[in-house]
C-alpha positions as CSV (number, residue, x, y, z in Angstrom):
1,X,154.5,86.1,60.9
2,X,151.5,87.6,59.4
3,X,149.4,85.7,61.4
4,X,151.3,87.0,64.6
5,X,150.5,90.4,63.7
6,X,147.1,89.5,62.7
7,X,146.6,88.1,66.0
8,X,148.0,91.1,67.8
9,X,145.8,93.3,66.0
10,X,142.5,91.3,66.6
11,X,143.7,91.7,70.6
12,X,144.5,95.3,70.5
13,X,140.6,95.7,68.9
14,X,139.0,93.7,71.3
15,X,140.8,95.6,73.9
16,X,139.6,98.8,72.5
17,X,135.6,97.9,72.0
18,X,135.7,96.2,75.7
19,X,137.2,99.8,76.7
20,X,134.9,101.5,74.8
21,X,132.1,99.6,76.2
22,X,132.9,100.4,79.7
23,X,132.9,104.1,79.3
24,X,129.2,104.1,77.6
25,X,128.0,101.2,80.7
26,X,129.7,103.8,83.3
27,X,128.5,106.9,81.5
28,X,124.6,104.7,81.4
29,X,124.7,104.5,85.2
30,X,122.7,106.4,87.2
31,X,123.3,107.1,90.7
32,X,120.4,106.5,93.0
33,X,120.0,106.8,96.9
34,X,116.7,104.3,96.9
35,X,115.5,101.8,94.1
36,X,112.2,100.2,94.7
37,X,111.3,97.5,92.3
38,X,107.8,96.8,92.4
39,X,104.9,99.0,91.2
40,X,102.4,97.0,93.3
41,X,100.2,98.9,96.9
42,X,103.5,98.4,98.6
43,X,106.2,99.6,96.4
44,X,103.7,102.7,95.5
45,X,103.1,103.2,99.2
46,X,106.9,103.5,100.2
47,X,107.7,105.7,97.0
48,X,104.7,108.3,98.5
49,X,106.3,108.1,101.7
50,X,109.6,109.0,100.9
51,X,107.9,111.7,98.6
52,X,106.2,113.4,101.9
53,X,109.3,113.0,104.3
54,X,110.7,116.3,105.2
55,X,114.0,114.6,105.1
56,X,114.2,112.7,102.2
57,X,112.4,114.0,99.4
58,X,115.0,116.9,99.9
59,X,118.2,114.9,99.7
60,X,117.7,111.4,98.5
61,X,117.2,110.2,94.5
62,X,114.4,107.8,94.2
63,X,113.4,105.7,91.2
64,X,110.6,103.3,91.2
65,X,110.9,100.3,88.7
66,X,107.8,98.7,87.5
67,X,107.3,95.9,84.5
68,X,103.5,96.6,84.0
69,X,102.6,99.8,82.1
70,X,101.5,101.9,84.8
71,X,99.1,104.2,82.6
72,X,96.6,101.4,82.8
73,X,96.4,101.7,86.2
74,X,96.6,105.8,85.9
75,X,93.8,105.5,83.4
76,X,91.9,102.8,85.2
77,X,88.1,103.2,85.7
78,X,85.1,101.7,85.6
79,X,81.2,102.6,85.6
80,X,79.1,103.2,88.7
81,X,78.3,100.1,90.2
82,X,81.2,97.5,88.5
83,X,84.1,96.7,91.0
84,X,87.2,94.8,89.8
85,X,87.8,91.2,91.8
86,X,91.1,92.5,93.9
87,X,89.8,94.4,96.8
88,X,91.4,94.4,100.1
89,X,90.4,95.4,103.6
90,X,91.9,98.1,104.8
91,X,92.4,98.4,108.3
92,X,92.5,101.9,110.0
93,X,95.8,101.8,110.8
94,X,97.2,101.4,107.2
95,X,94.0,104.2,106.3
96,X,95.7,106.2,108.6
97,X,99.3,106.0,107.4
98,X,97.9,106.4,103.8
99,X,96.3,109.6,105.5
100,X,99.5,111.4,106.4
101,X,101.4,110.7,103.2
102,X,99.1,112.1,101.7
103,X,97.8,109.4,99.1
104,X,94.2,108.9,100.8
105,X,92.6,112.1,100.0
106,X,93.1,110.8,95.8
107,X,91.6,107.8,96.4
108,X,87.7,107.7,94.9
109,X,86.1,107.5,98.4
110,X,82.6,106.8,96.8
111,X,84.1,103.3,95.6
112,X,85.5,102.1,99.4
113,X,83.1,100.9,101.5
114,X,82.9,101.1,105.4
115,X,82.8,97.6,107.5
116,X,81.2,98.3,110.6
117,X,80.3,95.0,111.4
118,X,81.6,91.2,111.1
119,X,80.0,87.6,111.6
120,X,82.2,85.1,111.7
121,X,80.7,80.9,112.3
122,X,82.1,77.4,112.4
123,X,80.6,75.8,109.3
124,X,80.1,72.8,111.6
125,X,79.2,73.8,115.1
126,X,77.9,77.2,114.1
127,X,79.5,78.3,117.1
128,X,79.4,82.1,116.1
129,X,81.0,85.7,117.0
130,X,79.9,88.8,116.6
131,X,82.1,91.9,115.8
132,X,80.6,95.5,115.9
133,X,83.1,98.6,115.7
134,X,80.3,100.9,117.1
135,X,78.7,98.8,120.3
136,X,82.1,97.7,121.2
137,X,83.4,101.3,120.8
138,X,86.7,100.9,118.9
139,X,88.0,102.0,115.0
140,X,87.6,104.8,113.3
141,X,84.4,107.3,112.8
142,X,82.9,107.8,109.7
143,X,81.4,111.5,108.6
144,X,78.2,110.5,110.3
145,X,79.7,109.4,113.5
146,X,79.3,105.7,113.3
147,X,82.4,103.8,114.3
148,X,83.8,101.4,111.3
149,X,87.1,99.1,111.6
150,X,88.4,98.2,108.3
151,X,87.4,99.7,104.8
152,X,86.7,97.7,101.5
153,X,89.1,99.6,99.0
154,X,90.0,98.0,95.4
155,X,93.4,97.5,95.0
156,X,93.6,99.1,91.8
157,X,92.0,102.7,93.8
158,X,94.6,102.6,95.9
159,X,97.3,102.3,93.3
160,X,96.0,105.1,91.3
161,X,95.6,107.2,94.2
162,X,99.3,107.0,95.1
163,X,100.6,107.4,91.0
164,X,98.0,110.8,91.6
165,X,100.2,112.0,94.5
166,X,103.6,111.1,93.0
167,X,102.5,112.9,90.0
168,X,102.7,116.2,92.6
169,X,106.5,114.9,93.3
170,X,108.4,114.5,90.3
171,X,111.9,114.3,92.5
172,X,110.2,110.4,92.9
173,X,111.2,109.3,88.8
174,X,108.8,106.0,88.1
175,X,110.2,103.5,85.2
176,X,107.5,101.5,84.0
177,X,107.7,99.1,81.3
178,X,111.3,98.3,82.8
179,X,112.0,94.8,83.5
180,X,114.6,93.6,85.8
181,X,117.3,91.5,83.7
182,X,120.0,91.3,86.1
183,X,120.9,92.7,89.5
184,X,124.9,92.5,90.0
185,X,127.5,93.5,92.8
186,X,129.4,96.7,91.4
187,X,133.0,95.1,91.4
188,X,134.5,98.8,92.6
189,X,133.2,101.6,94.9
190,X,131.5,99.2,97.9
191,X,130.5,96.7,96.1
192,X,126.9,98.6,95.3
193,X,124.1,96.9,93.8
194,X,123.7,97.6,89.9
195,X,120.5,97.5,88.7
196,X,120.4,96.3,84.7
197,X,116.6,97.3,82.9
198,X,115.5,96.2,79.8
199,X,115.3,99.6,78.5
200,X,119.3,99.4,78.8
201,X,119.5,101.7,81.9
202,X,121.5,100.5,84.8
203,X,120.6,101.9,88.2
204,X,123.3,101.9,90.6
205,X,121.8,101.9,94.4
206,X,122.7,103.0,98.0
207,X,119.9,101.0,99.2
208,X,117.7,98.6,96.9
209,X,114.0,97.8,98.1
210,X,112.5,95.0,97.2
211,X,108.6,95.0,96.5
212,X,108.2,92.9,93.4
213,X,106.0,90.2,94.7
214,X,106.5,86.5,95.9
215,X,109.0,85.9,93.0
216,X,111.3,88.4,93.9
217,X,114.3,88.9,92.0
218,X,115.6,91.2,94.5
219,X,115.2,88.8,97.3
220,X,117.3,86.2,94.9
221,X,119.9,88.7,94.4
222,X,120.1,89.5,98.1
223,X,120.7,85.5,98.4
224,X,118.2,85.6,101.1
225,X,116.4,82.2,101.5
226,X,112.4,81.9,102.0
227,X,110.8,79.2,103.9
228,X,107.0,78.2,103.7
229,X,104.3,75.9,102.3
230,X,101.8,75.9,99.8
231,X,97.9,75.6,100.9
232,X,95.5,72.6,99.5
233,X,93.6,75.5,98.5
234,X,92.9,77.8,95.7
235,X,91.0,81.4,96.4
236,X,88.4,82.4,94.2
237,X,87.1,85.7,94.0
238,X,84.5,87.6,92.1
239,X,81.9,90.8,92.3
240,X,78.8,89.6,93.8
241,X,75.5,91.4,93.1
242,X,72.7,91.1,95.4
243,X,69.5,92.7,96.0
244,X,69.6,95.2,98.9
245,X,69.9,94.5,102.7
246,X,66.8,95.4,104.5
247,X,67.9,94.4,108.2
248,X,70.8,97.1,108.4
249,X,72.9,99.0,106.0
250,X,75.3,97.0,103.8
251,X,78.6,97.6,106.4
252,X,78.5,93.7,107.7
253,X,81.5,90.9,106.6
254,X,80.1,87.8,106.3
255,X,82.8,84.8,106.8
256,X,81.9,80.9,107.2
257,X,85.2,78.7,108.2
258,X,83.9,75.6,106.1
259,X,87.2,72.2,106.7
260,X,87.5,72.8,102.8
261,X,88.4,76.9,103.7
262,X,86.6,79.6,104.8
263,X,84.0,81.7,102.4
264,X,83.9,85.7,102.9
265,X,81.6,87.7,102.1
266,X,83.0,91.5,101.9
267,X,80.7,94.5,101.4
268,X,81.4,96.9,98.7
269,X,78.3,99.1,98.1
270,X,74.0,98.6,98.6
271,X,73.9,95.9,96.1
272,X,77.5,94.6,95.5
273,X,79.7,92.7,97.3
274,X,83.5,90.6,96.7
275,X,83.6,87.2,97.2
276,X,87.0,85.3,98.6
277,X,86.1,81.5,98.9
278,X,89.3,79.2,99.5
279,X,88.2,75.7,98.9
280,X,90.2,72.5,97.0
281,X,91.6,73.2,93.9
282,X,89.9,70.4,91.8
283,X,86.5,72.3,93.4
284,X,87.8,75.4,92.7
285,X,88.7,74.5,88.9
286,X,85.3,73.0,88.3
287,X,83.4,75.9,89.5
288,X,85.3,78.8,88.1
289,X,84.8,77.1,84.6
290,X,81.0,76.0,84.9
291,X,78.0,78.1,84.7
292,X,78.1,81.6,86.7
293,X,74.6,81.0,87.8
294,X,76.0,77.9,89.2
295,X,78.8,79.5,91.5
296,X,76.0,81.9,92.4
297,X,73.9,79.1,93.9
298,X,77.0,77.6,95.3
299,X,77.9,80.6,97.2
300,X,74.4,80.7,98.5
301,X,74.9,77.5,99.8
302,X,78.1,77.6,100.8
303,X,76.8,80.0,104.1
304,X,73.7,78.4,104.8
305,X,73.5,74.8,104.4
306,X,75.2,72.3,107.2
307,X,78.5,70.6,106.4
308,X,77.0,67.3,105.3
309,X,75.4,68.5,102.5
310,X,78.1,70.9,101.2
311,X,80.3,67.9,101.6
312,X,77.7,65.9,99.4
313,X,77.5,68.9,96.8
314,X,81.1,68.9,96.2
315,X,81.8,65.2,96.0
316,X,78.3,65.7,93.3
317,X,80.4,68.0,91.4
318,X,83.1,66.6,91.2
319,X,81.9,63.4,89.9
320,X,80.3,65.3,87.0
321,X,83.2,66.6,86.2
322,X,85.7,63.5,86.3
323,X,82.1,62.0,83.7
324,X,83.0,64.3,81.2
325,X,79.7,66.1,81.4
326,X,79.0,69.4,81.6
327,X,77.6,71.1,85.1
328,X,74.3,71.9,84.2
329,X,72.6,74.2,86.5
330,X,68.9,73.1,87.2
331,X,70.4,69.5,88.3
332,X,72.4,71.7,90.9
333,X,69.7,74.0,92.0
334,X,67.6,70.5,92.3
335,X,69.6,68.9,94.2
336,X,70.6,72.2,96.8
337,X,66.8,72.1,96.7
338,X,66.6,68.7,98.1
339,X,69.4,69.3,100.5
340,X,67.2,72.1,102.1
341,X,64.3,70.2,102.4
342,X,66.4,66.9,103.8
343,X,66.8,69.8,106.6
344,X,63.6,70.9,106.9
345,X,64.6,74.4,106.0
346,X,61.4,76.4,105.2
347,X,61.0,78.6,101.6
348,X,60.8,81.5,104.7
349,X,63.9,80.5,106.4
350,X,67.0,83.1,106.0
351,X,68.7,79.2,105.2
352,X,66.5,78.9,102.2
353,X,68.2,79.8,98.8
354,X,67.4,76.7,96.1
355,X,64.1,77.8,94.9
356,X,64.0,81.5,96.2
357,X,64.0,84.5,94.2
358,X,66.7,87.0,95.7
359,X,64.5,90.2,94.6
360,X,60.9,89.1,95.9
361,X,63.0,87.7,99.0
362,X,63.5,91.2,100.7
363,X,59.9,92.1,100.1
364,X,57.8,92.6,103.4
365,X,58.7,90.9,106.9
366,X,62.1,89.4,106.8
367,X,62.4,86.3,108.6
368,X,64.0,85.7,112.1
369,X,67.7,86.1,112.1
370,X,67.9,87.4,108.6
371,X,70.9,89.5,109.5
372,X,73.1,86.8,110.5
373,X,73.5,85.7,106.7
374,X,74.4,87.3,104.0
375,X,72.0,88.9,101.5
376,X,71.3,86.0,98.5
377,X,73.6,86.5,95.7
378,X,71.3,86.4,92.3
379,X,74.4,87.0,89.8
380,X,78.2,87.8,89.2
381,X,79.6,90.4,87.6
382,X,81.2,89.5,84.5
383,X,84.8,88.9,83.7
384,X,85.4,89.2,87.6
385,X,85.8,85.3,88.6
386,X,89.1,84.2,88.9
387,X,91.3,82.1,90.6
388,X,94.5,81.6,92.5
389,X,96.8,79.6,94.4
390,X,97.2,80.1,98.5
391,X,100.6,79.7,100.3
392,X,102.4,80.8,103.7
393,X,105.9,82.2,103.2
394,X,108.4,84.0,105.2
395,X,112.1,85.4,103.7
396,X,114.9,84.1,106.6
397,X,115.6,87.9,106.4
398,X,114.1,91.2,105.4
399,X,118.0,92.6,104.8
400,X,120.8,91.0,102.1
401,X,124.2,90.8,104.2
402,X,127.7,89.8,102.4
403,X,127.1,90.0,98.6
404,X,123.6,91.2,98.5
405,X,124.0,93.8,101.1
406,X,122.1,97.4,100.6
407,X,119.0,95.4,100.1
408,X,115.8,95.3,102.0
409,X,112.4,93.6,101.5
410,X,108.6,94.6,102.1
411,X,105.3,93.3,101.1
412,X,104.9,89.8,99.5
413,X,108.6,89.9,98.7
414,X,109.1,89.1,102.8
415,X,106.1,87.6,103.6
416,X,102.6,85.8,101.9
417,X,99.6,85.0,103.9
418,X,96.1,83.2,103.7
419,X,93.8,85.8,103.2
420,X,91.4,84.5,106.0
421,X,92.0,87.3,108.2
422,X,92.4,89.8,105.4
423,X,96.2,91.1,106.4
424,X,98.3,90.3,102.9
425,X,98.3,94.6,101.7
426,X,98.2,95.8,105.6
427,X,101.6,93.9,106.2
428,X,102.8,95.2,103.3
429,X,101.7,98.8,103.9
430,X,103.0,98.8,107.7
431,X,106.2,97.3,106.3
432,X,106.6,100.3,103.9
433,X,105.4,102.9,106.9
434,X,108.2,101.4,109.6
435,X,110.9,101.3,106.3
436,X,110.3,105.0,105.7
437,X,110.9,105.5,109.8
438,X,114.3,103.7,109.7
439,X,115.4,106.0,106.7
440,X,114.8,109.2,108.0
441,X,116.1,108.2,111.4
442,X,119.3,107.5,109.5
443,X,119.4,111.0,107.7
444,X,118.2,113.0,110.7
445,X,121.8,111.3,112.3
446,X,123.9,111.3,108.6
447,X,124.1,107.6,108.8
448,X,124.1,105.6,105.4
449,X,121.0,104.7,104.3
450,X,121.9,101.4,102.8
451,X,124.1,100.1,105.7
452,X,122.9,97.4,108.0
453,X,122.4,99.3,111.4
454,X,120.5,101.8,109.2
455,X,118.0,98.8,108.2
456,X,118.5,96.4,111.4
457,X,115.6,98.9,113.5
458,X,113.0,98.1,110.5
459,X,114.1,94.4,110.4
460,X,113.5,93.9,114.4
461,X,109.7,95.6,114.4
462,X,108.4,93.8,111.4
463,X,109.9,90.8,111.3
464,X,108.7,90.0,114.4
465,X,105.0,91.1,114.2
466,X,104.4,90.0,110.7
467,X,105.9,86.1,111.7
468,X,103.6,86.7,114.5
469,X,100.6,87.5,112.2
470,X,101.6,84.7,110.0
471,X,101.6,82.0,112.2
472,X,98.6,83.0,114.1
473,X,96.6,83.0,110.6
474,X,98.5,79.3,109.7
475,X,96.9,78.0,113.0
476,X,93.7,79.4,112.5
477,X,93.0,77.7,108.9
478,X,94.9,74.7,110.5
479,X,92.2,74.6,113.3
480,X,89.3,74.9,111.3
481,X,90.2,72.6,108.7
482,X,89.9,69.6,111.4
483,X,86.5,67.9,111.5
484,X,87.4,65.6,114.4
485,X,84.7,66.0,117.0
486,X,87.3,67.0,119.5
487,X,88.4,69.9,118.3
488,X,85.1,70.9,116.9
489,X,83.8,71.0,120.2
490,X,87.3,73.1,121.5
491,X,87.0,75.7,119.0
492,X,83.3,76.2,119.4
493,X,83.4,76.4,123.4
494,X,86.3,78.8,123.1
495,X,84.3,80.9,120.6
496,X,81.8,81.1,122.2
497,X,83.2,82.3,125.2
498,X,85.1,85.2,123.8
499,X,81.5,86.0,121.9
500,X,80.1,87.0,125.5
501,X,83.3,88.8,126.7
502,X,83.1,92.2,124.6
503,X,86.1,94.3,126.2
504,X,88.2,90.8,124.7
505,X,86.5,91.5,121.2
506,X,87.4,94.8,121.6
507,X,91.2,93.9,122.5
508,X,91.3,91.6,119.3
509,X,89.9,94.3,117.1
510,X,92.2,97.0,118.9
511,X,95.2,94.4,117.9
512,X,94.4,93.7,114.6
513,X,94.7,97.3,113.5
514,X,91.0,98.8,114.1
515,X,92.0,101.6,115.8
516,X,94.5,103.6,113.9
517,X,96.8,104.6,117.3
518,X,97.8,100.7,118.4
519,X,99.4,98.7,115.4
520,X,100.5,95.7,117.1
521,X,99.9,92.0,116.5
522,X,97.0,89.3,117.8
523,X,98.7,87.9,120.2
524,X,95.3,86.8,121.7
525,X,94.3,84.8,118.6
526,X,97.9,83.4,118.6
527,X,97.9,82.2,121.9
528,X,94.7,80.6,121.4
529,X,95.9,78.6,118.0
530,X,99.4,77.2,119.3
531,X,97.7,76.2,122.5
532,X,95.4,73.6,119.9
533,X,98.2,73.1,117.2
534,X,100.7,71.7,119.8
535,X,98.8,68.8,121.3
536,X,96.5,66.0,119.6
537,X,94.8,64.4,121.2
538,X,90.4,65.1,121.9
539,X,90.9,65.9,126.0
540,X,94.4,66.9,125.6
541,X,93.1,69.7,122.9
542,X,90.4,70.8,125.2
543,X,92.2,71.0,128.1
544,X,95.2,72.7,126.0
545,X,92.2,75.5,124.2
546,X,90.5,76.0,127.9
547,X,94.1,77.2,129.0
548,X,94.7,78.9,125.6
549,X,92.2,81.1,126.2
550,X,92.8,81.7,129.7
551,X,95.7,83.1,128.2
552,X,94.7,84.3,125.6
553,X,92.4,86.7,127.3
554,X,94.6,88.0,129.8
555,X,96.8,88.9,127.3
556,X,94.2,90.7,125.2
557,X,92.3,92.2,128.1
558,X,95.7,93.8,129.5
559,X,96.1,95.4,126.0
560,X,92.5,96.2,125.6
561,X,92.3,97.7,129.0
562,X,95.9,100.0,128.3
563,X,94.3,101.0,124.5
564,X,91.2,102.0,126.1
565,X,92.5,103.6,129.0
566,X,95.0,105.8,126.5
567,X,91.8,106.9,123.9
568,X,89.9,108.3,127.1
């Protein structure tokens, strides 16, 4: 009998804590009309861009969740001259959105750089184009008038920037240090999402963004599946220092489409430059471990000798490194010595870089065709090499339906990209543009924010140009990692061709964001890689490239031709 009553008594306190419990988790909820989690360019971009909506800063309750501590990045700085390794280019179009919600004029415009030009070559044909913002007339103008189309900006510039402007909303709540342990359907009221923090805050949303990277525990939550691949590639990037350029100012990208990846070289200032090299990952371990001076050389290499020999240098490498022994850096410089005398490449040649000083190297005449190559690297800046692995990805769907509805998804959380073309941060930013679009067109007509019709207009614009953008970038490292003389000779007609046809290079620049009016996709470029992807074959790839770019060019003049015609 006692135990009866015992038993009774244990059920009547359980009953009581679980009660109690409740009431503090219901009283512990905060309502929210948007949650972002993600702190990264993307998530900070949409949080801005809420903040400067006429609509929605006045009505809607926005909290930003973040894991990092985002005083580092408030407090972030770093001495004239010293540039961290994350730096993206920013194409006028995303300058231009950053522009009107107001998070451009905070960013330290004496650390972006202006590209005004680009040289882009086959490391096997050398089959070469040229792009030039001011001949071809496209992209924006800088204070002195000359015509640029993309911008080097640090990743970290732009995220302070935007923290500056939030810092002038305070309606826009940021919770850093806040870790996402759960996300859960709200078993009452709709079925809303509730948000659970470390900090023991629970977040309940109308409408829960997702920009918290490739990982996404948002995107898990919304059940929405991703599909993709992972490159045979790892990225390294660093800070290059150079001595100055004395063909032209320092506005040219430099990018060499080696089969192992393509090398970029991306101007930051006069005498600094970042580095994004995609190459194998046993390379890519070997080198980011040895000797600085000894990526240095490599990079010098890596844009000027032919094929064979780079192919030679990285099997040399490598078989160093499965010895046991250490790299050691004059047996290197020796033997890319050696390679550039197997060439017959002269100490004056703009190829030579074994034996030649980079400083004494700009003194007097430069040699012929000096500005087709980038200026010789003679060191990196410290603590700035580092590497990382490359994969395509795509989410099935940018918006959680059934159980994970209210949710949406932007930046890496949709999508990831090879950074060949430089697009990973402008997809993100032009997702978190058309987002902020879709919301206010649902407050200027009282629709819920969080419902699916509300979302579906974002979905249908981005979903399709960003899978455009991602498959035309997949075919492009696909085509240029084939060394079969076939398709060599395909790629390097075709490239040549569009070289001589500049209203087509303007198209192409117009398309991939240089002018900040036309934000669509490069449909030329696409048209041009499925036409080689879908055949094998040597004649059956030219003859499929030859009408690729037949294509491909009336689709990029007809663009061209309409985005001219409107800026005149």
């Amino acid at each position: 009998m006692s135990l009866h009553i015992a038993s009774r008594a244990g059920v009547r306190l359980s009953q009581r804590i679980l009660k109690r419990n409740l009431a503090t988790t219901a009283a512990t909820v905060e309502e929210c009309d948007v949650v972002i989690v993600g702190g990264g360019p993307a998530g900070l971009a949409l949080a801005s861009a809420l903040a400067s909506s006429q609509n929605a800063w006045r009505v809607l309750k926005v909290r930003l969740v973040e894991a990092g501590d985002l005083s580092k990045i408030r407090e972030w700085n770093m001495p004239p001259g010293a540039y961290s390794n994350r730096v993206s280019s920013l194409t006028n179009a995303s300058e231009d959105f950053l522009n009107r919600v107001g998070v451009w004029r905070h960013v330290a415009q004496e650390r972006t750089c202006a590209m005004e030009d680009m040289q882009v070559w086959d490391g096997i044909s050398d089959a070469r184009i040229e792009f030039s913002a001011n001949r071809l007339e496209v992209g924006s103008r800088s204070g002195s008038g000359v015509s640029y189309m993309a911008r080097m900006v640090e990743n970290l510039n732009l995220q302070r920037a935007a923290l500056t402007h939030l810092e002038e909303h305070p309606s826009i709540q940021l919770l850093d240090k806040a870790k996402v342990e759960t996300i859960v359907n709200e078993e009452t009221n709709g079925g809303w999402p509730l948000v659970h923090l470390s900090t023991g805050q629970t977040l309940r949303a109308r409408l829960l963004v997702g920009a918290d990277g490739f990982n996404s525990p948002v995107r898990k939550f919304a059940r929405i599946q991703s599909f993709g691949w992972s490159y045979p590639t790892q990225a390294i990037v660093a800070t290059l220092r150079h001595a100055p350029h004395t063909i032209r100012p320092h506005t040219t990208a430099y990018q060499r489409f080696l089969p192992t990846g393509p090398i970029a070289f991306l101007p930051l200032s006069p005498t600094s430059a970042s580095l994004v090299w995609s190459t194998r990952p046993d390379l890519a371990a070997a080198l980011t471990k040895a000797d600085p001076a000894i990526l240095a050389i490599m990079i010098n290499s890596a844009f000027r000798l032919p094929n064979i020999s780079m192919k030679y240098l990285h099997d040399r490498i490598r078989g160093i490194v499965a010895s046991g022994a250490t790299l050691q850096l004059d047996e290197i410089r020796q033997e890319i010595a050696w390679r550039e005398q197997s060439h017959q490449i002269e100490s004056h040649s703009p190829l030579a870089s074994a034996l030649v000083d980079p400083f004494t190297s700009v003194v007097g005449v430069p040699p012929a065709d000096s500005e087709l190559y980038p200026p010789l690297v003679h060191d990196l800046q410290p603590d700035t090499v580092a590497s990382f692995p490359l994969r395509l990805s795509h989410a099935e769907s940018y918006i959680g339906e059934g159980k994970g509805a209210r949710t949406v998804l932007i930046g890496d959380a949709a999508h990831t990209v090879h950074p060949l073309a430089g697009q990973g941060l402008n997809g993100g930013l032009l997702d978190a543009e058309c987002l902020v679009r879709s919301i206010d067109g649902a407050l200027a007509t009282g629709s819920d924010i969080g419902s699916y019709t509300a979302l579906a207009r974002y979905a249908r614009e981005r979903y399709i140009q960003n899978h455009a953008m991602l498959s035309a970038v997949d075919k492009l490292h696909k085509l240029y990692s084939s060394e079969l003389g076939p398709v060599v000779w395909a790629r390097s007609v075709g490239v040549e061709i569009i070289n001589e046809l500049d209203v087509l290079k303007a198209g192409m620049m117009i398309s991939a964001g240089a002018n900040a009016n036309v934000m669509k996709g490069s449909p030329g470029w696409n048209l041009l890689a499925s036409s080689v992807e879908s055949v094998s074959g040597g004649v059956q790839i030219a003859k499929a490239l030859r009408q690729g770019l037949q294509s491909a060019a009336a689709g990029v003049l007809k663009q061209a031709s309409n985005a001219l015609a409107g800026r005149s």
